[in-house]
C-alpha positions in Angstrom: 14.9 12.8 -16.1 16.8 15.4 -16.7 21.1 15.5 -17.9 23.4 15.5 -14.9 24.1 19.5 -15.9 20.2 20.4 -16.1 19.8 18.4 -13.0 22.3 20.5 -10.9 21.3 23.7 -12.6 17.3 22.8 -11.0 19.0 22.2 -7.5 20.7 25.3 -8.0 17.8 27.2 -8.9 15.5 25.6 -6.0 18.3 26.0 -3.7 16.6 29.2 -1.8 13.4 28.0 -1.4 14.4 24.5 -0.2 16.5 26.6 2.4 13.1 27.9 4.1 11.6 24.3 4.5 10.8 23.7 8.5 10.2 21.0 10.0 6.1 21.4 9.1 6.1 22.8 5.7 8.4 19.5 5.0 6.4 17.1 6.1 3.6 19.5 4.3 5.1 19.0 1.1 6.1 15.4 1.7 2.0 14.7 2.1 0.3 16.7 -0.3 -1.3 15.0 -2.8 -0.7 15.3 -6.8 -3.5 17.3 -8.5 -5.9 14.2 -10.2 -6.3 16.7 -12.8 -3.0 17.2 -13.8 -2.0 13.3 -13.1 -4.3 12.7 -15.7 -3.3 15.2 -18.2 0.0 13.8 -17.6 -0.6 10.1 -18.2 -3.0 10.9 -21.4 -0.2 13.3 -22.7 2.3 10.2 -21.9 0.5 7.7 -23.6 0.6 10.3 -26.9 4.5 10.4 -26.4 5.0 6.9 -26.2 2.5 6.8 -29.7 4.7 9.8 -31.1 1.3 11.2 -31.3 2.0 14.5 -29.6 1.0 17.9 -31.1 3.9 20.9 -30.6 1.6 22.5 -28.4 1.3 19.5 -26.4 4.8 18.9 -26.9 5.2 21.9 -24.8 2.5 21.7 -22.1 4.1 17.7 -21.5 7.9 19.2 -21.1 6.3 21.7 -18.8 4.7 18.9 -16.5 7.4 17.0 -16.7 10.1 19.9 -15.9 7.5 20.5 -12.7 7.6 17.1 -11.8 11.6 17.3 -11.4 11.0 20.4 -9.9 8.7 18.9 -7.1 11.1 15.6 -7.0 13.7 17.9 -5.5 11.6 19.9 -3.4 10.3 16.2 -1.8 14.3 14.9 -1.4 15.0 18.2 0.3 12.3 18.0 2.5 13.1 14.7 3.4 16.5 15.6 3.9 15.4 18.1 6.6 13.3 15.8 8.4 15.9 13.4 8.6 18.2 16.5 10.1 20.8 16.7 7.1 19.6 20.2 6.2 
């Protein structure tokens, strides 16, 4: 999870696009699945963390899934937030 500051810097940076969320392309977002692919890229690059087994390079690509991941958290919260009408 990101710092409270990098947190707030995301929301700011998502902050157009969440604007254009309707009513469908929330609930759209809100049920699209996670590629299993990448969910199990992910979990193997995970389990190499938690091993301190990562490479730089996949140092890198594993910040990068998990800076998407935040990414999509707060894309799902705001389109939850605009089916429950507080957007």
């Amino acid at each position: 999870m990101p710092s409270p500051a990098a947190q707030a810097t995301l929301e700011r940076a998502i902050s157009p696009v969440a604007r254009c969320l309707t009513t469908e392309s929330a609930q759209a977002l809100l049920a699209a699945p996670a590629d299993p692919q990448t969910q199990a890229r992910l979990d193997e690059l995970a389990e190499k963390a938690n091993e301190g087994q990562l490479t730089p390079a996949e140092t890198e690509e594993y910040d990068a899934l998990i800076l998407l991941g935040d990414l999509v958290a707060i894309l799902q919260a705001r389109a939850r937030a605009v089916l429950a009408g507080h957007a």
